[in-house]
C-alpha positions as CSV (number, residue, x, y, z in Angstrom):
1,X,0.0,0.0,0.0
2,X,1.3,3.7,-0.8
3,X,-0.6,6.6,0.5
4,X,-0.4,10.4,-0.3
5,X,-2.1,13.3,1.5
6,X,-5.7,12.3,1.0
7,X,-5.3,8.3,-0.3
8,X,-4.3,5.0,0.5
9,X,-4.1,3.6,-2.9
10,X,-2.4,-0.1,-4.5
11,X,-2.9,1.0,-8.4
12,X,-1.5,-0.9,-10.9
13,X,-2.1,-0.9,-14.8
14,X,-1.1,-3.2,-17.3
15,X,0.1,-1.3,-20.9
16,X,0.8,-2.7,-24.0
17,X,1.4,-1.1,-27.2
18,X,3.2,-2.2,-30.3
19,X,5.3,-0.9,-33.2
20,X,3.1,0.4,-36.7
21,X,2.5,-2.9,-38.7
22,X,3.6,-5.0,-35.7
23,X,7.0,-4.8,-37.3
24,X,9.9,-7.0,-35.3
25,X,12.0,-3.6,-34.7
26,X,12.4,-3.8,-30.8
27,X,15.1,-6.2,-30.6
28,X,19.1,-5.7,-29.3
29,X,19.9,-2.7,-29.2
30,X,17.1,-0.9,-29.5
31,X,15.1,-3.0,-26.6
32,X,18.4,-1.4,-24.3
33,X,17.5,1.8,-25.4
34,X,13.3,1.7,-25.0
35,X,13.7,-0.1,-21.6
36,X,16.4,3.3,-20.6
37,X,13.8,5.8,-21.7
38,X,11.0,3.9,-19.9
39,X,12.8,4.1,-16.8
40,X,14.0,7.4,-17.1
41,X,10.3,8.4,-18.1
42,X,8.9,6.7,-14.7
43,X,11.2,8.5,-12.7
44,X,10.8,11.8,-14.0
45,X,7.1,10.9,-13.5
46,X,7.2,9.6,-10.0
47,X,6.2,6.7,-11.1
48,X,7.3,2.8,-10.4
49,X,7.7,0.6,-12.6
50,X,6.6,-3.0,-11.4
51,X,7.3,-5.1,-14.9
52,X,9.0,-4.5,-17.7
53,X,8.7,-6.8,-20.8
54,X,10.0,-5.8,-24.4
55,X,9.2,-8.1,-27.3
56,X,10.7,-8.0,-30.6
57,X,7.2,-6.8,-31.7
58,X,5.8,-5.1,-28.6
59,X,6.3,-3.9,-25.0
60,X,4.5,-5.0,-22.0
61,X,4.4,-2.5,-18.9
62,X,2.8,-3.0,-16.1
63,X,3.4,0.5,-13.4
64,X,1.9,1.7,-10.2
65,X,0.9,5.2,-10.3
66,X,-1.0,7.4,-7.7
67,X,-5.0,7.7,-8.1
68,X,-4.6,11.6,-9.9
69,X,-3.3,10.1,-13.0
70,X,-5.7,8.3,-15.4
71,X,-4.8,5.1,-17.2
72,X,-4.7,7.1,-20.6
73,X,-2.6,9.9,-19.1
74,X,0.1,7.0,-18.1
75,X,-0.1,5.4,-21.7
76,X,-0.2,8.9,-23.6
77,X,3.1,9.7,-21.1
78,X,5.4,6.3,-22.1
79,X,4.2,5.9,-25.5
80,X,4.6,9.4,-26.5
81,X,7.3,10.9,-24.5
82,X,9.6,7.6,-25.3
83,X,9.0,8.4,-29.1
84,X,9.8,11.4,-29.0
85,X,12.9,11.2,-26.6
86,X,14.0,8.0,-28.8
87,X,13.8,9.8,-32.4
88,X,15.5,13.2,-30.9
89,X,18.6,10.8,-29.9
């Protein structure tokens, strides 16, 4: 259990999302670089990352995030932000 000013919360969500086409692109060294940005993503956030799983064709994450942040928010924030941060590099 976590708690914050006003909650006791145990939130977890389960995100999945793959590349266009389902394309086999995440592999080597480019699953070393998706998991960094994840991570780096989370703790910017405050989040915590419970699971991490990246498949050749798509990435499982499974976080814990307090109750303010809607399950769409946390998907719009790692999908988004890490393809941004990943085509900038």
């Amino acid at each position: 259990m976590k708690t914050t000013r006003h909650a006791t919360y145990t939130l977890n969500y389960h995100i999945v999302w793959l590349p266009k086409y389902r394309n086999s692109v995440l592999g080597n060294e480019v699953e070393d670089r998706v998991r960094r940005i994840l991570h780096e993503i989370a703790d910017e956030k405050g989040l915590e990352i419970v699971d991490l799983t990246v498949q050749p064709d798509h990435v499982h994450l499974f976080v814990s995030s307090p109750p303010k942040h809607a399950p769409s928010l946390l998907a719009n924030w790692f999908k988004g932000i890490s393809s941004r941060k990943y085509h900038t590099f």
